[in-house]
CHARMM internal coordinates of N, CA and C (Angstrom, degrees):
IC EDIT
DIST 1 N 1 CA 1.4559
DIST 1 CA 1 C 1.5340
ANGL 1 N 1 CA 1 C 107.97
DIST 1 C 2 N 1.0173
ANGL 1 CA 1 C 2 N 118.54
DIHE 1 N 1 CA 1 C 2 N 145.52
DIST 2 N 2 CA 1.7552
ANGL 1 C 2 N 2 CA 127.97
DIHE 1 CA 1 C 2 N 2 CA -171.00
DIST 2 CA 2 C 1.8710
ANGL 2 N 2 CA 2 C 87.17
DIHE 1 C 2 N 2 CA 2 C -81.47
DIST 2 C 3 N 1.4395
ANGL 2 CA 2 C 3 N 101.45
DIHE 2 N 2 CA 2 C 3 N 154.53
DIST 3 N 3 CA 1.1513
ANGL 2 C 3 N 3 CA 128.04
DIHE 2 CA 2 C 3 N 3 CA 176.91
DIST 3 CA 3 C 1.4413
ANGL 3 N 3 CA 3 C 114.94
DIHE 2 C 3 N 3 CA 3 C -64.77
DIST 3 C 4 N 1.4570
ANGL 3 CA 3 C 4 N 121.52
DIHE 3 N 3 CA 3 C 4 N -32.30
DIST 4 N 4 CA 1.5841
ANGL 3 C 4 N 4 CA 115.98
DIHE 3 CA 3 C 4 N 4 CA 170.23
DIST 4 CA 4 C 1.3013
ANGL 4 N 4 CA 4 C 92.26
DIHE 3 C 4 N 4 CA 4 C -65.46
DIST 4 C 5 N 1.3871
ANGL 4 CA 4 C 5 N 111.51
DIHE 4 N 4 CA 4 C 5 N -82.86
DIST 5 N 5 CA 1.1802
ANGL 4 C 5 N 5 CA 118.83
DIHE 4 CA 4 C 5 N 5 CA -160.71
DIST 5 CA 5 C 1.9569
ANGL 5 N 5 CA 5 C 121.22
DIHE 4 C 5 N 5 CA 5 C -23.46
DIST 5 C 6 N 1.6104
ANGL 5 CA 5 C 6 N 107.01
DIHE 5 N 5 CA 5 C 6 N -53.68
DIST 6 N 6 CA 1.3458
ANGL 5 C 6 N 6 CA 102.77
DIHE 5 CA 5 C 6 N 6 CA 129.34
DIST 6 CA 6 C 1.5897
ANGL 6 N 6 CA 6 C 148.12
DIHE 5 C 6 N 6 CA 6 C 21.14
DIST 6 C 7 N 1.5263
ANGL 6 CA 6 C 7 N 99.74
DIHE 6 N 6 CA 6 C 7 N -109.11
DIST 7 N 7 CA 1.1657
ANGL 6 C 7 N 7 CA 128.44
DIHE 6 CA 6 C 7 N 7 CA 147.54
DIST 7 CA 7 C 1.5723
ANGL 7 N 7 CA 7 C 127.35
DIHE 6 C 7 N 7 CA 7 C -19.00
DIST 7 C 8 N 1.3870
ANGL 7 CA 7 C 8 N 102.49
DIHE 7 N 7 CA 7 C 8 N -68.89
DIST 8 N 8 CA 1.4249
ANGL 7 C 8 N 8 CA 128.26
DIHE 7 CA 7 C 8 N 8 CA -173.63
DIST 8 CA 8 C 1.5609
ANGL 8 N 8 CA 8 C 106.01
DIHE 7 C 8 N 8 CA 8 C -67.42
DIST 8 C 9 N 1.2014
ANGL 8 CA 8 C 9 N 118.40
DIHE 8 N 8 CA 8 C 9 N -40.94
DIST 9 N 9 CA 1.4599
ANGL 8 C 9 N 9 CA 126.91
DIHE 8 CA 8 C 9 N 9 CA 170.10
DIST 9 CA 9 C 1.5547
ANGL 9 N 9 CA 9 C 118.02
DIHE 8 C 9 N 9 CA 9 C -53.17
DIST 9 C 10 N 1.3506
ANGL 9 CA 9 C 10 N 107.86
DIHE 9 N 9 CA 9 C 10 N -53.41
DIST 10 N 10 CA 1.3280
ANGL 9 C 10 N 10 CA 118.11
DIHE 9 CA 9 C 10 N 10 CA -166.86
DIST 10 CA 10 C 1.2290
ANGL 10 N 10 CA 10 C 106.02
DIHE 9 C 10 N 10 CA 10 C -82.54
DIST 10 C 11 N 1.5124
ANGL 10 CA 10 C 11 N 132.52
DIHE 10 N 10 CA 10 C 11 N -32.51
DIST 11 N 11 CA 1.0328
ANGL 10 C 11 N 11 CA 147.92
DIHE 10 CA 10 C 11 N 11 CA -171.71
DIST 11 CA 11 C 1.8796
ANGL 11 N 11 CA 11 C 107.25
DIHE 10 C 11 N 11 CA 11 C -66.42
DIST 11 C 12 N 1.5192
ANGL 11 CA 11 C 12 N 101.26
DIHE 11 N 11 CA 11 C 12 N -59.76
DIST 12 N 12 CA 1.5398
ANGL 11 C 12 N 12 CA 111.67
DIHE 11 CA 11 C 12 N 12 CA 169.86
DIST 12 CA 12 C 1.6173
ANGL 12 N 12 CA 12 C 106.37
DIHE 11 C 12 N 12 CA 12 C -53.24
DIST 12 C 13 N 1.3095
ANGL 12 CA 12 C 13 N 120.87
DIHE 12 N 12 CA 12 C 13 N -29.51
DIST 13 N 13 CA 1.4722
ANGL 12 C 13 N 13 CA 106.33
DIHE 12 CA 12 C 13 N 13 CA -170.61
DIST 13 CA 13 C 1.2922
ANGL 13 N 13 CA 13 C 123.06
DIHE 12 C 13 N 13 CA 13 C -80.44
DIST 13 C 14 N 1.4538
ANGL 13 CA 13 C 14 N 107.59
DIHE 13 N 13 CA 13 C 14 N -53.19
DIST 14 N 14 CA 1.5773
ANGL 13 C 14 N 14 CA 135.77
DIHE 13 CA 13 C 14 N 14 CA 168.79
DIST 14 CA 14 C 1.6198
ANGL 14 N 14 CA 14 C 113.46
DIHE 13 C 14 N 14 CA 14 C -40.92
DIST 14 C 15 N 1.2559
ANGL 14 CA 14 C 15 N 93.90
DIHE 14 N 14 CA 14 C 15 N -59.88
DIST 15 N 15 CA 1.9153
ANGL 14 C 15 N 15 CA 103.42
DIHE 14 CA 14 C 15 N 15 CA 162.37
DIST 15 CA 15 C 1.2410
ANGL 15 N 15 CA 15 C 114.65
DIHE 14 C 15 N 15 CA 15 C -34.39
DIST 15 C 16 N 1.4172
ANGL 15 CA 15 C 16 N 116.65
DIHE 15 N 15 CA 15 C 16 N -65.81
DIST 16 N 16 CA 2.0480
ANGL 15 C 16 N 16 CA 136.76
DIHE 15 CA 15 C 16 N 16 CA 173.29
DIST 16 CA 16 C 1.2668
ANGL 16 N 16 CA 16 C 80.69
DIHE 15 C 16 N 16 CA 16 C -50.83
DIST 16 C 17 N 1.2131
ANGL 16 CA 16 C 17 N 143.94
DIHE 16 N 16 CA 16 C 17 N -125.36
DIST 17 N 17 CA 0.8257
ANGL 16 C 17 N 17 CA 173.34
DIHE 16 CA 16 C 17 N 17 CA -14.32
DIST 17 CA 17 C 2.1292
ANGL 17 N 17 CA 17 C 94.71
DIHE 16 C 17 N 17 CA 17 C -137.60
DIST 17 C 18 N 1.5142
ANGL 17 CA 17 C 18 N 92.48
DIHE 17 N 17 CA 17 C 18 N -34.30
DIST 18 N 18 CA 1.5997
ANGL 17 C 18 N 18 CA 110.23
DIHE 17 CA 17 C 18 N 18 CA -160.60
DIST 18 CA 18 C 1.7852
ANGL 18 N 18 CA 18 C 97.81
DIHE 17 C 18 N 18 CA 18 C -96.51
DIST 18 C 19 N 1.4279
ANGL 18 CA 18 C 19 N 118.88
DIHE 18 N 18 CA 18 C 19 N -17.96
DIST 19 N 19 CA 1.3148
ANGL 18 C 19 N 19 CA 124.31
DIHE 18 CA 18 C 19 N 19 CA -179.90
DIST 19 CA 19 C 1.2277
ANGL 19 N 19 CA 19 C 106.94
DIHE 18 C 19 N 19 CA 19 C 98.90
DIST 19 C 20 N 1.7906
ANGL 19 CA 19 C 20 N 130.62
DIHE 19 N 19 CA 19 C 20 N -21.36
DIST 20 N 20 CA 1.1848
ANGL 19 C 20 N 20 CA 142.85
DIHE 19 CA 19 C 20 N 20 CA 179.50
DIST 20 CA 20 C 1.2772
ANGL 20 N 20 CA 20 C 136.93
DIHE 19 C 20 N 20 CA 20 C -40.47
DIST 20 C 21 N 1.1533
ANGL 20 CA 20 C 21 N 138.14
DIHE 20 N 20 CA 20 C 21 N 109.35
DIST 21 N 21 CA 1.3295
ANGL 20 C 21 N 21 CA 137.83
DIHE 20 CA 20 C 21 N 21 CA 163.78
DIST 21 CA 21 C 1.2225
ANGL 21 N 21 CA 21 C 127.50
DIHE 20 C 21 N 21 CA 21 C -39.26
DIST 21 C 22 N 1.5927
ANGL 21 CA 21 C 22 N 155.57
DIHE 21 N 21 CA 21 C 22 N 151.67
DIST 22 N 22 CA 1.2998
ANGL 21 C 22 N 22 CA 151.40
DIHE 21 CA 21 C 22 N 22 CA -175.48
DIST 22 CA 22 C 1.7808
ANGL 22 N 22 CA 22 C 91.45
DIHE 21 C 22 N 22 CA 22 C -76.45
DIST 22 C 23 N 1.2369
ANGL 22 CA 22 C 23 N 116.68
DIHE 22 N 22 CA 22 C 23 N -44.87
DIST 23 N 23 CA 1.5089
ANGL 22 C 23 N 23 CA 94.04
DIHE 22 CA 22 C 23 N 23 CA 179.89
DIST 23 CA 23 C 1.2427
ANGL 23 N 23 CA 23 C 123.57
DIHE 22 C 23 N 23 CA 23 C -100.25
DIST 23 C 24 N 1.6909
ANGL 23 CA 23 C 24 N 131.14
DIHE 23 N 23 CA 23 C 24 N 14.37
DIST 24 N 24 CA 1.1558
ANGL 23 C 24 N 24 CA 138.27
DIHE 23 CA 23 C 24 N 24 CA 174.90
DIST 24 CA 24 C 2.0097
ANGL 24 N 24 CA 24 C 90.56
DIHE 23 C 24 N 24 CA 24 C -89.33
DIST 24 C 25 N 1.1773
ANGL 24 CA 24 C 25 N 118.10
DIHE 24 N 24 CA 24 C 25 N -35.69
DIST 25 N 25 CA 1.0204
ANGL 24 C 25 N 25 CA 117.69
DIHE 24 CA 24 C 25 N 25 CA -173.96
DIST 25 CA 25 C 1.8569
ANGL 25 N 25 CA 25 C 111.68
DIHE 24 C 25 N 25 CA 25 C -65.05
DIST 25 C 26 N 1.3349
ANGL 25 CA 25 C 26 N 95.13
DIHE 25 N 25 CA 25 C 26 N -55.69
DIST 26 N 26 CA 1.9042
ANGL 25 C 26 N 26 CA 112.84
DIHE 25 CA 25 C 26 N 26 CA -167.33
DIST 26 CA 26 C 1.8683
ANGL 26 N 26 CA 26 C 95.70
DIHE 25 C 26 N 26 CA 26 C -62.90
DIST 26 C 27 N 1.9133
ANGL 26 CA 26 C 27 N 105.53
DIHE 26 N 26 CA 26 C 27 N -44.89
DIST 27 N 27 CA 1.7611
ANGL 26 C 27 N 27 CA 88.64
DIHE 26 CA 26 C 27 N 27 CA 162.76
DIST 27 CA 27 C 1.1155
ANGL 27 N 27 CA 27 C 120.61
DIHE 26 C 27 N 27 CA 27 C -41.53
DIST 27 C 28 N 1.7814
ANGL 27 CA 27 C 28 N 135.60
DIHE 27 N 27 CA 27 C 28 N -77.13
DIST 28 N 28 CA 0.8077
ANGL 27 C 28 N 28 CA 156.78
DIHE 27 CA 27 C 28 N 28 CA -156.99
DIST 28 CA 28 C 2.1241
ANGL 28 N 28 CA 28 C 109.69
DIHE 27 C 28 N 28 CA 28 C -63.84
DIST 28 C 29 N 0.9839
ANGL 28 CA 28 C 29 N 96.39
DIHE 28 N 28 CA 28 C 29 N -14.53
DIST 29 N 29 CA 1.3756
ANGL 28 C 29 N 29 CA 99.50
DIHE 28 CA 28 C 29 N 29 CA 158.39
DIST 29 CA 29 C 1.5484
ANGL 29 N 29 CA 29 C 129.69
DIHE 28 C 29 N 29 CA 29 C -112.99
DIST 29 C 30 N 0.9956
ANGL 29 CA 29 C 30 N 102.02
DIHE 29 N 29 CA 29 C 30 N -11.41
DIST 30 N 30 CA 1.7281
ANGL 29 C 30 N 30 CA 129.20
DIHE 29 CA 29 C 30 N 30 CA 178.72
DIST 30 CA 30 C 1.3387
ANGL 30 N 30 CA 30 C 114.45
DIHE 29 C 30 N 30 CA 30 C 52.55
DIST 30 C 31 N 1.6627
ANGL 30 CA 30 C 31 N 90.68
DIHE 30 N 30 CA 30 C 31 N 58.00
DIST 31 N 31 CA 1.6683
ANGL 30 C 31 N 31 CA 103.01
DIHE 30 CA 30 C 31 N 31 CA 160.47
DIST 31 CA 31 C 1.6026
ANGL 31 N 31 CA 31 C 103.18
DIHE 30 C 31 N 31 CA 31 C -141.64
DIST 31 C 32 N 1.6537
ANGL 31 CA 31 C 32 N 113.25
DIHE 31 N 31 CA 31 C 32 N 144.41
DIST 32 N 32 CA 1.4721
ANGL 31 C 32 N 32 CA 128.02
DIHE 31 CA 31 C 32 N 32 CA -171.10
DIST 32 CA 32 C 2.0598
ANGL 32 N 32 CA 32 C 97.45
DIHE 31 C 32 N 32 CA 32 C -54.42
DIST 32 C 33 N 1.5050
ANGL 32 CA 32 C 33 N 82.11
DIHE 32 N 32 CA 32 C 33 N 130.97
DIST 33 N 33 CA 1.5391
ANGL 32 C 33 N 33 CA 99.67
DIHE 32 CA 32 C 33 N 33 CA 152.85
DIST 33 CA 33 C 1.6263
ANGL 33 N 33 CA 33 C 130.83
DIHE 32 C 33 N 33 CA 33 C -7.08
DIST 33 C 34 N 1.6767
ANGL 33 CA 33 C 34 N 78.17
DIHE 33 N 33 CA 33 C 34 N -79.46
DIST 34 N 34 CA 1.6715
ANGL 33 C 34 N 34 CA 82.46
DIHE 33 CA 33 C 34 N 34 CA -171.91
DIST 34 CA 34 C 1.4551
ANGL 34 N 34 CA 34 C 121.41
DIHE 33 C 34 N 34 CA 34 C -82.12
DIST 34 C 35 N 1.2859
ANGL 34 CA 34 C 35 N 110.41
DIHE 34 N 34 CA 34 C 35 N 12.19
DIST 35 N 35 CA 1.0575
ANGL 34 C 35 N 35 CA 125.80
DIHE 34 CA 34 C 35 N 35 CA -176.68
DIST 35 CA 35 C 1.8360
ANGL 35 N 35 CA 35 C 103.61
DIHE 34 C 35 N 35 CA 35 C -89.89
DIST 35 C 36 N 1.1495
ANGL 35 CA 35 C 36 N 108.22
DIHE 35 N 35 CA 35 C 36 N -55.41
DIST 36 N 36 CA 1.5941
ANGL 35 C 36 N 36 CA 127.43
DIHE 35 CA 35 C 36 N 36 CA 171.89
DIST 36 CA 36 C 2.0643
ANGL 36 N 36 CA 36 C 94.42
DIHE 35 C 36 N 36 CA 36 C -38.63
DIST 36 C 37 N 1.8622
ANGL 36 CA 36 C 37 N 95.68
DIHE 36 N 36 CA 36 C 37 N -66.49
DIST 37 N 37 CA 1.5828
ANGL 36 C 37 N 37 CA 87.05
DIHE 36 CA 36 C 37 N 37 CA 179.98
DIST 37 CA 37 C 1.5168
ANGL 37 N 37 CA 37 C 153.51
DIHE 36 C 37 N 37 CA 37 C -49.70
DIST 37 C 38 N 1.7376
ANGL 37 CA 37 C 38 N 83.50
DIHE 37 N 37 CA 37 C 38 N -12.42
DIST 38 N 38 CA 1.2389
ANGL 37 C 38 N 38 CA 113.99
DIHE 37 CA 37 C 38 N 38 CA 177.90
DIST 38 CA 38 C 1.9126
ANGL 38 N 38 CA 38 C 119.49
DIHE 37 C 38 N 38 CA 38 C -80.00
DIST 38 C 39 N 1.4978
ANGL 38 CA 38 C 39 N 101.10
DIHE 38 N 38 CA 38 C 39 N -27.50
DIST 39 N 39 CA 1.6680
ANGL 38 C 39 N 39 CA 127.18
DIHE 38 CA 38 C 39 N 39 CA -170.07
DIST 39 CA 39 C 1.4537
ANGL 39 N 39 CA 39 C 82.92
DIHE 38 C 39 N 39 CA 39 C -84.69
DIST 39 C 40 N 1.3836
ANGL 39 CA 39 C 40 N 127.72
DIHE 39 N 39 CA 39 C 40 N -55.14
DIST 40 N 40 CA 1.3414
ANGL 39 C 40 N 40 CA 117.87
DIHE 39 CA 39 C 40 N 40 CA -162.92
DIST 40 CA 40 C 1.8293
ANGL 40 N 40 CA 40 C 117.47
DIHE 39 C 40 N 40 CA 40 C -79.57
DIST 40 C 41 N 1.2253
ANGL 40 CA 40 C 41 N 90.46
DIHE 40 N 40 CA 40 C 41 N -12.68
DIST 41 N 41 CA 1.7817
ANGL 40 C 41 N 41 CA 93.40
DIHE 40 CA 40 C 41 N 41 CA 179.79
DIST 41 CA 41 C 1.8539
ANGL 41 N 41 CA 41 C 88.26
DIHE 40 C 41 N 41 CA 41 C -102.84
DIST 41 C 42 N 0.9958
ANGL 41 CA 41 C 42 N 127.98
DIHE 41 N 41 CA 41 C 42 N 27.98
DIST 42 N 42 CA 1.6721
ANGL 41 C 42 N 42 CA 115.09
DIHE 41 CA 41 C 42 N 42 CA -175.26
DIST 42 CA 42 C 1.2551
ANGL 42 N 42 CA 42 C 131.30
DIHE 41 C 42 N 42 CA 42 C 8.48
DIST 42 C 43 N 1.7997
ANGL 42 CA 42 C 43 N 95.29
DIHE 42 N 42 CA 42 C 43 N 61.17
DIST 43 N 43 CA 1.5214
ANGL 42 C 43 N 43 CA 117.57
DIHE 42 CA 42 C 43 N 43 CA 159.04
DIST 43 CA 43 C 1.1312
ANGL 43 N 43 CA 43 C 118.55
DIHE 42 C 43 N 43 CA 43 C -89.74
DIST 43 C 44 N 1.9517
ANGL 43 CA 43 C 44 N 122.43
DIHE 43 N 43 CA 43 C 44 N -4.19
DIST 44 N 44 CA 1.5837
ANGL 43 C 44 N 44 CA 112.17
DIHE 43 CA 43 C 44 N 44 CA -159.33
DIST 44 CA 44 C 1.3400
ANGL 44 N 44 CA 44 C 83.17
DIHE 43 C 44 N 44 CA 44 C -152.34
DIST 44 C 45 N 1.5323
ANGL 44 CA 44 C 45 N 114.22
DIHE 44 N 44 CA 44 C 45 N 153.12
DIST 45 N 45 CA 0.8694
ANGL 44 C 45 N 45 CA 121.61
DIHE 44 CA 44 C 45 N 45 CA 166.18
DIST 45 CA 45 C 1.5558
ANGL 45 N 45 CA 45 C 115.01
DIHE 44 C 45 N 45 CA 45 C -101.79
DIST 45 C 46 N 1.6843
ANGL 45 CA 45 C 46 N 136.74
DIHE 45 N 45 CA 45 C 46 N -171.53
DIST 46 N 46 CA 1.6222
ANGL 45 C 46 N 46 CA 116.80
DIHE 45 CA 45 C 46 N 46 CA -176.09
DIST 46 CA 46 C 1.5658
ANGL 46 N 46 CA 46 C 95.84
DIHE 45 C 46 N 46 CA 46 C -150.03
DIST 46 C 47 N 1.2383
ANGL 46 CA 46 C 47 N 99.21
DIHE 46 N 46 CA 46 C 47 N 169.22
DIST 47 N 47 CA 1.9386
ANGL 46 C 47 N 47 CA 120.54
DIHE 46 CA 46 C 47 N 47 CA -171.29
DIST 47 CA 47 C 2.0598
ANGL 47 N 47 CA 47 C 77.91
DIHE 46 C 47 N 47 CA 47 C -85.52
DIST 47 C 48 N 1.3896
ANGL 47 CA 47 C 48 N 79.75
DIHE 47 N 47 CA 47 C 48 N 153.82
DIST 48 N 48 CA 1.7726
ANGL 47 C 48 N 48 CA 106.76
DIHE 47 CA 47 C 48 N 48 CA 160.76
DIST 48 CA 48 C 1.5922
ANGL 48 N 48 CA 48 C 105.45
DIHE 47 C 48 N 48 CA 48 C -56.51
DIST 48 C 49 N 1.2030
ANGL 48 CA 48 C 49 N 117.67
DIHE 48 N 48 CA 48 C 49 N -47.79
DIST 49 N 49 CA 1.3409
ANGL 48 C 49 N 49 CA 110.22
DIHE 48 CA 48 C 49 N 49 CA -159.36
DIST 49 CA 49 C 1.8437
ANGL 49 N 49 CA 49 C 99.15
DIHE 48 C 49 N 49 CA 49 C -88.33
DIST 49 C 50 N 0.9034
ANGL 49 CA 49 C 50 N 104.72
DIHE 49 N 49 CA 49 C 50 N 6.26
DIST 50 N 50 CA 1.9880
ANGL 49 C 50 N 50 CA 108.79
DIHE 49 CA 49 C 50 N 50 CA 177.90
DIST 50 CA 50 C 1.4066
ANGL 50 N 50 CA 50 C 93.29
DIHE 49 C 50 N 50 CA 50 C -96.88
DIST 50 C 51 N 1.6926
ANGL 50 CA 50 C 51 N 104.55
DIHE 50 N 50 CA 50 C 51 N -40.05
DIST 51 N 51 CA 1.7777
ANGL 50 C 51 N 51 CA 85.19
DIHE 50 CA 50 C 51 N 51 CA -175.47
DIST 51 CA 51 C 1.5341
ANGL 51 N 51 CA 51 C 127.77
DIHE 50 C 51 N 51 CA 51 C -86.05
DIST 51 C 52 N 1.4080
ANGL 51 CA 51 C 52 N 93.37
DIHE 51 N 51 CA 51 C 52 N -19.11
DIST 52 N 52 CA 1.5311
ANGL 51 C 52 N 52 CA 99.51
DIHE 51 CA 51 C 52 N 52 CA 168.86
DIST 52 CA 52 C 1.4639
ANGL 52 N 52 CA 52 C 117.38
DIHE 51 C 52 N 52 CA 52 C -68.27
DIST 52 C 53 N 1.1834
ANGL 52 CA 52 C 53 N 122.51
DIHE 52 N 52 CA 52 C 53 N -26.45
DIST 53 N 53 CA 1.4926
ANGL 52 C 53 N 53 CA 140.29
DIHE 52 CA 52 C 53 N 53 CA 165.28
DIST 53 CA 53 C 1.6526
ANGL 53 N 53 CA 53 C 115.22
DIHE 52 C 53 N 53 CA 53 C -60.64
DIST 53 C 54 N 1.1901
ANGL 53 CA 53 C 54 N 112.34
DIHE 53 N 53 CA 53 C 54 N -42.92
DIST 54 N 54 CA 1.9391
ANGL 53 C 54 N 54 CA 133.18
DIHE 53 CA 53 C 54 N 54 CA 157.97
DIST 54 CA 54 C 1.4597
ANGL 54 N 54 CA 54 C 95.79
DIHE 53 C 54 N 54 CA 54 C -64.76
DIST 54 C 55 N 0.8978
ANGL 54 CA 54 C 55 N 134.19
DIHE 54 N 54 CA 54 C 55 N -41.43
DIST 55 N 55 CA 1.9804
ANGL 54 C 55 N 55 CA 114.59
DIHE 54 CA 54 C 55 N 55 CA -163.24
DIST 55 CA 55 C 1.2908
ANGL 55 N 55 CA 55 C 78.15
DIHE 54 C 55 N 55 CA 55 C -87.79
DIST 55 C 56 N 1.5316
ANGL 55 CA 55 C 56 N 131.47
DIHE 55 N 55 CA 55 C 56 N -84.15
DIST 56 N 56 CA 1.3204
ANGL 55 C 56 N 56 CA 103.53
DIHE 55 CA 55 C 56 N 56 CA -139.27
DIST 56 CA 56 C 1.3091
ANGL 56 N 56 CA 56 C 130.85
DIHE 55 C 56 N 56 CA 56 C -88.67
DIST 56 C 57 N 1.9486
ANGL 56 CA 56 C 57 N 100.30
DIHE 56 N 56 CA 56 C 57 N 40.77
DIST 57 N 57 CA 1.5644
ANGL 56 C 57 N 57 CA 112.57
DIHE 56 CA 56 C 57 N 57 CA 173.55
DIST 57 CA 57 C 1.5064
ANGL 57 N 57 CA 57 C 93.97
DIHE 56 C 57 N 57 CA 57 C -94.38
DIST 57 C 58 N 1.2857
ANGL 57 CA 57 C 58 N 131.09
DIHE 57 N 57 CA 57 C 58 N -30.38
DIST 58 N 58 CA 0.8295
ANGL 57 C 58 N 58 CA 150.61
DIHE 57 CA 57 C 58 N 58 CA -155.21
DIST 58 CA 58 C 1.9998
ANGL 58 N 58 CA 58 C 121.05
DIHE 57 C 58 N 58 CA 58 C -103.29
DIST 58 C 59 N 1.0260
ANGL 58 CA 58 C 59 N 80.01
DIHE 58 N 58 CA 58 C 59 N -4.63
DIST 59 N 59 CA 2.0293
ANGL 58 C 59 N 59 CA 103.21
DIHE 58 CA 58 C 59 N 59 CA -169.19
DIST 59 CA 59 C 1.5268
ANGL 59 N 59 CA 59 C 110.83
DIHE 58 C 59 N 59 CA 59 C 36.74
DIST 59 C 60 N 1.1587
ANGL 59 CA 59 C 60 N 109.66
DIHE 59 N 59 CA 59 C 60 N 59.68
DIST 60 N 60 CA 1.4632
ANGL 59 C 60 N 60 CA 120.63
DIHE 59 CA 59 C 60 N 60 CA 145.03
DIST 60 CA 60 C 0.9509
ANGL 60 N 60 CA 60 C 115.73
DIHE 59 C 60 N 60 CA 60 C -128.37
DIST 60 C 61 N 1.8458
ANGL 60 CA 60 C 61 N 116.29
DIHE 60 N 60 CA 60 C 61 N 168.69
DIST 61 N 61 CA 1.5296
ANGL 60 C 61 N 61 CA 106.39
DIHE 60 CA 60 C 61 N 61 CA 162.77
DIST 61 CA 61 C 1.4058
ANGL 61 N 61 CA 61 C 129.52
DIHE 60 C 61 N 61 CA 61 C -88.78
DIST 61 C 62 N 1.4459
ANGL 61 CA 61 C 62 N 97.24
DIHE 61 N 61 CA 61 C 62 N 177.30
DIST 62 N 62 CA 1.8641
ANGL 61 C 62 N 62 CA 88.03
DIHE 61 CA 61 C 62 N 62 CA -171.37
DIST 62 CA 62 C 1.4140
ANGL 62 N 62 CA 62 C 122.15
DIHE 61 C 62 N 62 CA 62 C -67.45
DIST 62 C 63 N 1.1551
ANGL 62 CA 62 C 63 N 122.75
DIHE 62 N 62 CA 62 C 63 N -15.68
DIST 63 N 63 CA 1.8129
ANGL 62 C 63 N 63 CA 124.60
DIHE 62 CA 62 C 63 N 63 CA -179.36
DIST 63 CA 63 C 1.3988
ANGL 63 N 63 CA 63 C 88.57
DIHE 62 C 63 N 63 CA 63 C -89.30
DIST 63 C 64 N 1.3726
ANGL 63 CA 63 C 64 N 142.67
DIHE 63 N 63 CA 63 C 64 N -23.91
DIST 64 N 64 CA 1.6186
ANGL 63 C 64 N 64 CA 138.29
DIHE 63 CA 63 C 64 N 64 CA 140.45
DIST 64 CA 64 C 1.4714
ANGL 64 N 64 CA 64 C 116.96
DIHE 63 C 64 N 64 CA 64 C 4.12
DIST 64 C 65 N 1.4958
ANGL 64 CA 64 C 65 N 93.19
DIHE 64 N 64 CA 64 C 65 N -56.74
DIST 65 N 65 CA 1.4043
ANGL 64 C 65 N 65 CA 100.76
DIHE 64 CA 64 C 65 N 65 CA -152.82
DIST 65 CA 65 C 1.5514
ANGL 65 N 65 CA 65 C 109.01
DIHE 64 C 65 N 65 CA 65 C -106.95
DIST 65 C 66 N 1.2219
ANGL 65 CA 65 C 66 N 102.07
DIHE 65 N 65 CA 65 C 66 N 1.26
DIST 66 N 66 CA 1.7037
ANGL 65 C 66 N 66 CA 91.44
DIHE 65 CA 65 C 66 N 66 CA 170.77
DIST 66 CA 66 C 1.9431
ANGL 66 N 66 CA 66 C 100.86
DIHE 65 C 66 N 66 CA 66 C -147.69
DIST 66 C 67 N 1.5660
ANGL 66 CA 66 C 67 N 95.74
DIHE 66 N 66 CA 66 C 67 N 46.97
DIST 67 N 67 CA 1.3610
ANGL 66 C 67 N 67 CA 110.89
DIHE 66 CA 66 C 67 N 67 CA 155.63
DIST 67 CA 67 C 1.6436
ANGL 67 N 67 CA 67 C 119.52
DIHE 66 C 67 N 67 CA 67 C -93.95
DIST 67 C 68 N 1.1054
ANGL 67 CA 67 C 68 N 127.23
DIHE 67 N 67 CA 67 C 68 N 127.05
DIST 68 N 68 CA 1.5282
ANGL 67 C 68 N 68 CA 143.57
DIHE 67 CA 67 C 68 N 68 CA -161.89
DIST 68 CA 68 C 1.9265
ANGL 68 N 68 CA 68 C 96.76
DIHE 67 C 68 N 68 CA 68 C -50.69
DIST 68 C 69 N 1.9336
ANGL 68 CA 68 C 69 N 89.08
DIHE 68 N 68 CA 68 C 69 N -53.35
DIST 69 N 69 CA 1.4157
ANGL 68 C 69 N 69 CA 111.10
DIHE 68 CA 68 C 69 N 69 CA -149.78
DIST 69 CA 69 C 1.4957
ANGL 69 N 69 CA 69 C 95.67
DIHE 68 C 69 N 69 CA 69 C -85.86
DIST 69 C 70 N 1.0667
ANGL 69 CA 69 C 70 N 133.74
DIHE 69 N 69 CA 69 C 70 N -29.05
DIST 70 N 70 CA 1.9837
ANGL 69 C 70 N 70 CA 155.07
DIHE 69 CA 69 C 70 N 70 CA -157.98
DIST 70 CA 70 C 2.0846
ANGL 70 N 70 CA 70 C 81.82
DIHE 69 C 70 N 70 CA 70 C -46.29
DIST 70 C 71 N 1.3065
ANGL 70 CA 70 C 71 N 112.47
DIHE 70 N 70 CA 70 C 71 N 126.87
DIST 71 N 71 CA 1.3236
ANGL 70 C 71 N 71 CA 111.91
DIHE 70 CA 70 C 71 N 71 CA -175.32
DIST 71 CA 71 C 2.0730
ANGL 71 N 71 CA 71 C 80.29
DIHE 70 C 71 N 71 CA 71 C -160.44
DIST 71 C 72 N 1.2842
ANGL 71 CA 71 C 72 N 111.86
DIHE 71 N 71 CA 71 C 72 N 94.60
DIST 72 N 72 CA 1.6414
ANGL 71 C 72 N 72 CA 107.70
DIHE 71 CA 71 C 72 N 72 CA 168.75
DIST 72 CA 72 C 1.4475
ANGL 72 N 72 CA 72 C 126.16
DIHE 71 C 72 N 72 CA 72 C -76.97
END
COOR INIT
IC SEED 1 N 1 CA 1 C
IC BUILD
């Protein structure tokens, strides 16, 4: 599986998982919305420091989030 794709998986779950909104989340990481929607539909790829900003909105770590196997 490609690394967005990845991403986008774990990202959609963790979110559910947290009760979170796509933009309670992208606040809380301080990156735009549709930008987040874009990570989660794996149209975009992201900087280290966006994803480290995604894990620890999210309280995981960043190889968290683009581990194949990562199941919390």
């Amino acid at each position: 599986m490609a690394p967005e794709a990845i991403l986008a998986r774990n990202l959609k779950r963790l979110r559910a998982q947290r009760g979170l909104s796509q933009e309670a989340l992208a606040d809380e990481a301080g990156v735009n919305r549709t930008y987040l929607g874009d990570l989660e539909n794996a149209n975009h790829s992201t900087t280290l420091n966006k994803l480290a900003a995604l894990a620890k909105a999210l309280g995981v770590k960043p190889s968290d989030l683009i581990d194949d196997e990562f199941a919390p």
